[in-house]
Structure formats: C-alpha cells, structure tokens
NUGUVEX-931091 format. One record per residue (C-alpha): residue number from 0; z, y, x. Coordinates in pm, 1 decimal, decimal comma. Each point is the difference from the previous one (the first is absolute). Layout:
N
R     i         pz         py         px
R   NUM          Z          Y          X
...
//
This chain:
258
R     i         pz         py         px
R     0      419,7     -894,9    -2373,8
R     1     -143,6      102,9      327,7
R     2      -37,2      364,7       72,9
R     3      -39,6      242,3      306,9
R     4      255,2      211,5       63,3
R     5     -154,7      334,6       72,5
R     6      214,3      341,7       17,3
R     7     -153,9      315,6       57,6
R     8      190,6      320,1      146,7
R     9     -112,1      319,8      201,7
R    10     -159,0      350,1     -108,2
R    11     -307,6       -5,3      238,3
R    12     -360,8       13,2      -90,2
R    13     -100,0     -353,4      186,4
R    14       99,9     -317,5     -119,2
R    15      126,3     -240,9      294,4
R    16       54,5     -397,1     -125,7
R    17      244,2     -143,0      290,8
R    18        3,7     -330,6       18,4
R    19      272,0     -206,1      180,3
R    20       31,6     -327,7      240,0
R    21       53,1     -349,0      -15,1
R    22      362,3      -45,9     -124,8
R    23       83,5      313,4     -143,7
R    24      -34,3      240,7     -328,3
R    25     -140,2      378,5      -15,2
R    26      424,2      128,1       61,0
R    27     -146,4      -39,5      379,0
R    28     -124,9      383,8      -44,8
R    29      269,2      153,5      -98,4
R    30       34,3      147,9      376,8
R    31     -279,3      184,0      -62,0
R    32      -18,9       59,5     -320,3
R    33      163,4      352,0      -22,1
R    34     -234,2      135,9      290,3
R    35     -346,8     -159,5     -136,5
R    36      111,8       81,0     -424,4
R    37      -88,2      399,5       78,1
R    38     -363,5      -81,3       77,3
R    39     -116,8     -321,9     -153,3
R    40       15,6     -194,2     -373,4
R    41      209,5     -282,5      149,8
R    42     -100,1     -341,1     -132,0
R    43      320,1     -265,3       72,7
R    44     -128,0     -301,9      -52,8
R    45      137,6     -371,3       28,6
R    46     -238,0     -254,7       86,7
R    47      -54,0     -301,7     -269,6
R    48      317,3     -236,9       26,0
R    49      187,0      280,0      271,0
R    50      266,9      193,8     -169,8
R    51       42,1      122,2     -381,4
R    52     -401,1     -156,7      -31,0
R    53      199,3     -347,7      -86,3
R    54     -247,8     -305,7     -208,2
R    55     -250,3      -43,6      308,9
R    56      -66,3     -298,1      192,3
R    57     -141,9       -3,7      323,3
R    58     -378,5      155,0       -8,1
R    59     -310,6       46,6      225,7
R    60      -63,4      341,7      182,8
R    61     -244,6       64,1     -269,5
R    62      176,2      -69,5     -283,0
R    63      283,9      188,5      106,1
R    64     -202,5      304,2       55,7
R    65     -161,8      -53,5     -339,6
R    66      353,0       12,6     -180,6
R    67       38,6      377,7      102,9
R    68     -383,2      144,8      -27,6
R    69       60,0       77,0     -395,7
R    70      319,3      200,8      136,5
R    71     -184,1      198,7      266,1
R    72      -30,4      410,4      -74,4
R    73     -393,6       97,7       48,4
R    74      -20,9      110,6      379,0
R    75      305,4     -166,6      142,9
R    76       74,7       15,4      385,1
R    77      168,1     -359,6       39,8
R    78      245,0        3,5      223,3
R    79      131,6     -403,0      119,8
R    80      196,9     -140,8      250,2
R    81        2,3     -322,5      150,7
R    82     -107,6     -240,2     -276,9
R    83      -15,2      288,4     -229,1
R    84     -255,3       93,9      276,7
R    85     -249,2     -275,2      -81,3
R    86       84,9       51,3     -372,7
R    87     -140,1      356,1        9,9
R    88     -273,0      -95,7      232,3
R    89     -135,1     -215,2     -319,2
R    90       73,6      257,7     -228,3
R    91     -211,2      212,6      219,4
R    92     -329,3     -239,4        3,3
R    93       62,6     -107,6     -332,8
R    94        1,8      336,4     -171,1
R    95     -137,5      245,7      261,5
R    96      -78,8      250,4     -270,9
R    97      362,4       61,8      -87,4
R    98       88,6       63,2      328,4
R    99       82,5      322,3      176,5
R   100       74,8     -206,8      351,6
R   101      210,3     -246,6      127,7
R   102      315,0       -4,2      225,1
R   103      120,4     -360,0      180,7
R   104      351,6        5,9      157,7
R   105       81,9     -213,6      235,1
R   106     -256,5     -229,3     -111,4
R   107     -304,1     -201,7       70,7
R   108     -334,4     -127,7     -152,9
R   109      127,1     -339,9      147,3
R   110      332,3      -72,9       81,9
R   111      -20,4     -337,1      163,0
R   112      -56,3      -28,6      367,3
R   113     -280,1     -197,8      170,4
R   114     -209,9       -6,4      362,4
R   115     -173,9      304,3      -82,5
R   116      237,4      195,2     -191,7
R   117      396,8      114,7       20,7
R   118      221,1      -83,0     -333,1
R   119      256,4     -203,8      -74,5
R   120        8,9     -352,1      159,5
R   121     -170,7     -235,7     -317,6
R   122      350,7     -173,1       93,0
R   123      256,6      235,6      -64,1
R   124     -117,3       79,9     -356,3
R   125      -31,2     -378,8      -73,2
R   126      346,0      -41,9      127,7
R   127      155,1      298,1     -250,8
R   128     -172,0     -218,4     -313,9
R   129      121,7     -321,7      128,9
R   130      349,4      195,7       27,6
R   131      -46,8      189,5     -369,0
R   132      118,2     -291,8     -165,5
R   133      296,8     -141,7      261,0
R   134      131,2      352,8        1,6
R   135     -125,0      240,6     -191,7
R   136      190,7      310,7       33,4
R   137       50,1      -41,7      390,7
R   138     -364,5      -13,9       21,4
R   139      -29,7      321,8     -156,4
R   140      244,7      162,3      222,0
R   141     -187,4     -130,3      328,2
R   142     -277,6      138,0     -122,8
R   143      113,7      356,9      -29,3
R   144      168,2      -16,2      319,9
R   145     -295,9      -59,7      153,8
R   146     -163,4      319,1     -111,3
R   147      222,3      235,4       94,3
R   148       51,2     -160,0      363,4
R   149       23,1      229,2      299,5
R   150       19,7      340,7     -159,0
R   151      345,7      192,7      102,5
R   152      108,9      -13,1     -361,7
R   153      -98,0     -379,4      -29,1
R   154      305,8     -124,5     -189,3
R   155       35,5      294,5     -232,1
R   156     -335,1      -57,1     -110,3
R   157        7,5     -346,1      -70,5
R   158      326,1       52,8     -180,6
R   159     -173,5      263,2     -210,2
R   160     -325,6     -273,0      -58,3
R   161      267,0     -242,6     -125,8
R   162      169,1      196,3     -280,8
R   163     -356,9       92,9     -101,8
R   164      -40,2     -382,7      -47,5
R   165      326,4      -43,7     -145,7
R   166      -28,8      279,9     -203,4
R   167     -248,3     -137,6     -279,6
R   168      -47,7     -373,6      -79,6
R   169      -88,6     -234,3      262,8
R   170     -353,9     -153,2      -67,2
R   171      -73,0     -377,8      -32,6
R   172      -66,5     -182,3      293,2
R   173     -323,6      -82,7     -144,5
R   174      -80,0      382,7       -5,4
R   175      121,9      -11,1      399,3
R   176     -203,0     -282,6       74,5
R   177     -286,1      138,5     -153,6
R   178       11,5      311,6      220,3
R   179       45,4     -176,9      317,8
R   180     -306,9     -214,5     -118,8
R   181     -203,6      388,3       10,0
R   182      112,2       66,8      334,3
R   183      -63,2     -364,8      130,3
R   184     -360,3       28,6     -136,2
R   185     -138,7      307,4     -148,9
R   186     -247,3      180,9      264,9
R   187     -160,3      311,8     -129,7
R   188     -181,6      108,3      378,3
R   189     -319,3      -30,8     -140,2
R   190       18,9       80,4     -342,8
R   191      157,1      385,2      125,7
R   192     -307,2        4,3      209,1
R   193     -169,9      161,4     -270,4
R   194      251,5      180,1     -153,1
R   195      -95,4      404,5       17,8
R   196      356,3      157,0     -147,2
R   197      223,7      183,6      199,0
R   198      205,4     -204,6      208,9
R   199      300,8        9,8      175,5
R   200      225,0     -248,7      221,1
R   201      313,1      113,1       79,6
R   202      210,8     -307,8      257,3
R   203      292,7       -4,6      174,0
R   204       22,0      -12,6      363,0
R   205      265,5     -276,7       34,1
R   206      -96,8     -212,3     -294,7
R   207       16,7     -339,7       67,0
R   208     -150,1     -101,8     -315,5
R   209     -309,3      180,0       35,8
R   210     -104,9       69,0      344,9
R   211      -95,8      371,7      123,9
R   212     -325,7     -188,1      112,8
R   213     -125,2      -27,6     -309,0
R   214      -65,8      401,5      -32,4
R   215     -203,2      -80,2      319,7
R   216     -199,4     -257,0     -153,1
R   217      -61,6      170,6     -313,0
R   218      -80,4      351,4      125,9
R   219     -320,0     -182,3      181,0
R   220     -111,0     -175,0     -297,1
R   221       97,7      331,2     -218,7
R   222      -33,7      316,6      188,4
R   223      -56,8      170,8     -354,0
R   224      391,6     -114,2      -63,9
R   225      265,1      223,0      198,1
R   226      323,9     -187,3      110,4
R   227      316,9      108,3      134,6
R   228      271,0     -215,2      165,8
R   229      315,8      174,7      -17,3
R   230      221,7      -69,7      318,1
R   231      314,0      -66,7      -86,7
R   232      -70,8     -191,9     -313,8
R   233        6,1     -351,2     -106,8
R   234     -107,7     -187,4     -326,5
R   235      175,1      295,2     -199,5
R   236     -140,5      328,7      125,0
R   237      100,3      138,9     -340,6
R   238      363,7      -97,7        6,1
R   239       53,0       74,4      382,5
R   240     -204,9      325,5       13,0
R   241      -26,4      123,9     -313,7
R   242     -110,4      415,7      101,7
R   243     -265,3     -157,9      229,3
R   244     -127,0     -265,8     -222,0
R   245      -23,9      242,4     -305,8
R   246     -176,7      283,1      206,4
R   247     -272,5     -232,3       84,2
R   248      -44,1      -83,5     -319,5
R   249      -15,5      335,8     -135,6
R   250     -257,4      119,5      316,1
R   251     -209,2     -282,6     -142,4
R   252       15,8       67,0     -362,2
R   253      -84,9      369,1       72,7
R   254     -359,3     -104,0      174,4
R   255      -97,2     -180,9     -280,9
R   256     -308,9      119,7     -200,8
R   257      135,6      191,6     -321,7
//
C-alpha cells in the first residue's frame, strides 16, 4: 500500500507544507522546527518513494506533485528546497488557487547547466545515476557533502544531513534515479513566467550546486519575485543558519495578503 507520510505540528494560524531535497525525508527540518512551530501549521512532508512514503517507483515532476495536491490545506505557502523546490513550483502552477505563496531554497526552475545558463554540469548528475547502482550509499553521501561545502560548519552539517538519511528508510534506487532524472530534465523558466503568487528565492552564497547567479538571472526575468542570497550559506541555509533562514521566512510570510 502506498501512502504519503504527512505529519502536522505547530499552533500558528498559517499553514506552511515544507518540502525536502533529493535524497532525504521531511526529519531535514527539525533545525527549525521549534523556531517556525510558534507561527505556522507545519506540514512535514516526505516526497513519494523518500522516507516513511515507501510503495513508489520513480515518477515524473507532475505526477509527483499530483500525489500531494489532495493533502494540501486551502491557502498553503509551499515552502521547497532543492528538488522539493521544483516539486512546489508544480504544486504552485498546478493548483494556484490553494496557494498562499511559494518559497524555493536553494533551488532552481532548472538545475542543469548549459551555454546560456549556470546549473549543474548535465555530466555530473549523469555520473551520480550511473554510480546509484555501483554504489549506492556512497553516492548518497557525496551528494550531501557537496551541499554543505565551504560553510565554516561544513562537516557538522553534512554529518547532521546523513543521520537525517539514515534516520528513516533508505528509498529505492529507482526512487533516486527518478529524482536525478527531474533535475537532469525538468525546466520550469517559462512555465513560472506566468505565475502571479508570492514568491520567494532564498540561495546560498557558496552553493556549489546551485550557483548564486541564478538569483541574478531570475530577478531580471522576475522582478515581481524578491530573492535573497545569504552569505555564508551553502546548499543548506536552513541547517547552517537556522535564525537567519527562519527570519526571512517569517518577514515574508508577514507581507503576504491576509
């Protein structure tokens, strides 16, 4: 039986759905859940296949998405980082009447590099699913590493991203591969376009997974969306900065039309 695993906590009047990365299970929050649970509804979520949502196979950006609209509370603010970015990006333009607004965390509407536009070299990502099946769980662990690269607490962090892996059961490398097929291919630039909710980017200076140039790029081609690169960040703003991270979110959430 496949089901989403969806846990709800927090005495505030908004309800936030966080939605985590590539890799990983909603325990990722937990930094930040005692200083966010005051103010919002908190959603903890678990993508299909990630975590306790166990029975999934590998699944389309869409379909993905789809699994979690009949969870969503009426007037959500999404909040997603890195995959879990794009995830609530589709959320967002598939059901733009449930939504209150939309946060992406170190994140991007397309993750793989080309001429025109900074990412992740297409190779790198094909080399972690060739690697998925040689060596699963050392793939994994080079992954994290990478996002919390640079930042003065850089090993604490990634020790802290591992036991969030390790702490729930490991998804299928199916699942994995499926993920890494999103961020190889999924490009949402001009679908957001049109979008007219409330957007914020939050990035990390140092990230090395998703360039600081991209909040460039995008606050051209979206001057209604505000972004904010925090400077001593990497992938995992939230983990290495939590006070920071969680004040912009609440600055945000408190402009919001009632």
């Amino acid at each position: 039986m496949s089901s989403i695993w969806w846990h709800t906590t927090g005495t505030g009047d908004c309800d936030l759905v966080l939605l985590h990365g590539w890799g990983l299970n909603a325990e990722v929050w937990q930094n930040i859940i005692p200083r966010l649970s005051p103010h919002f509804r908190l959603h903890l979520v678990d993508l299909p296949g990630f975590g306790r949502s166990q029975g999934f196979g590998a699944m389309t950006l869409p379909a993905m998405a789809q699994h979690l609209v009949e969870h969503l509370p009426e007037r959500s603010l999404l909040l997603g980082w890195s995959l879990g970015g794009l995830v609530a990006s589709q959320l967002a333009l598939t059901v733009p009447e449930s939504i209150r607004g939309l946060i992406s965390v170190a994140s991007s509407p397309c993750f793989t590099a080309s001429e025109e536009w900074p990412g992740i070299k297409p190779e790198t990502l094909h080399g972690f699913q060739q690697q998925l099946s040689n060596d699963f769980q050392r793939t994994v662990e080079r992954f994290l590493a990478l996002q919390t690269l640079g930042t003065e607490s850089a090993r604490q962090d990634a020790r802290q991203l591992k036991e969030v892996v390790l702490s729930q059961p490991m998804p299928s490398v199916a699942v994995l591969e499926g993920g890494l097929e999103i961020l190889r291919h999924c490009d949402l630039r001009a679908s957001l376009d049109a979008l007219r909710l409330p957007f914020l980017r939050l990035y990390g200076y140092l990230d090395g997974l998703v360039p600081r140039r991209i909040a460039a790029e995008l606050d051209v081609r979206w001057p209604q969306s505000p972004s904010v690169v925090m400077e001593k960040a990497a992938h995992a703003p939230f983990i290495s900065h939590p006070e920071a991270f969680c004040q912009h979110i609440l600055s945000f959430s408190g402009r919001l039309p009632r």
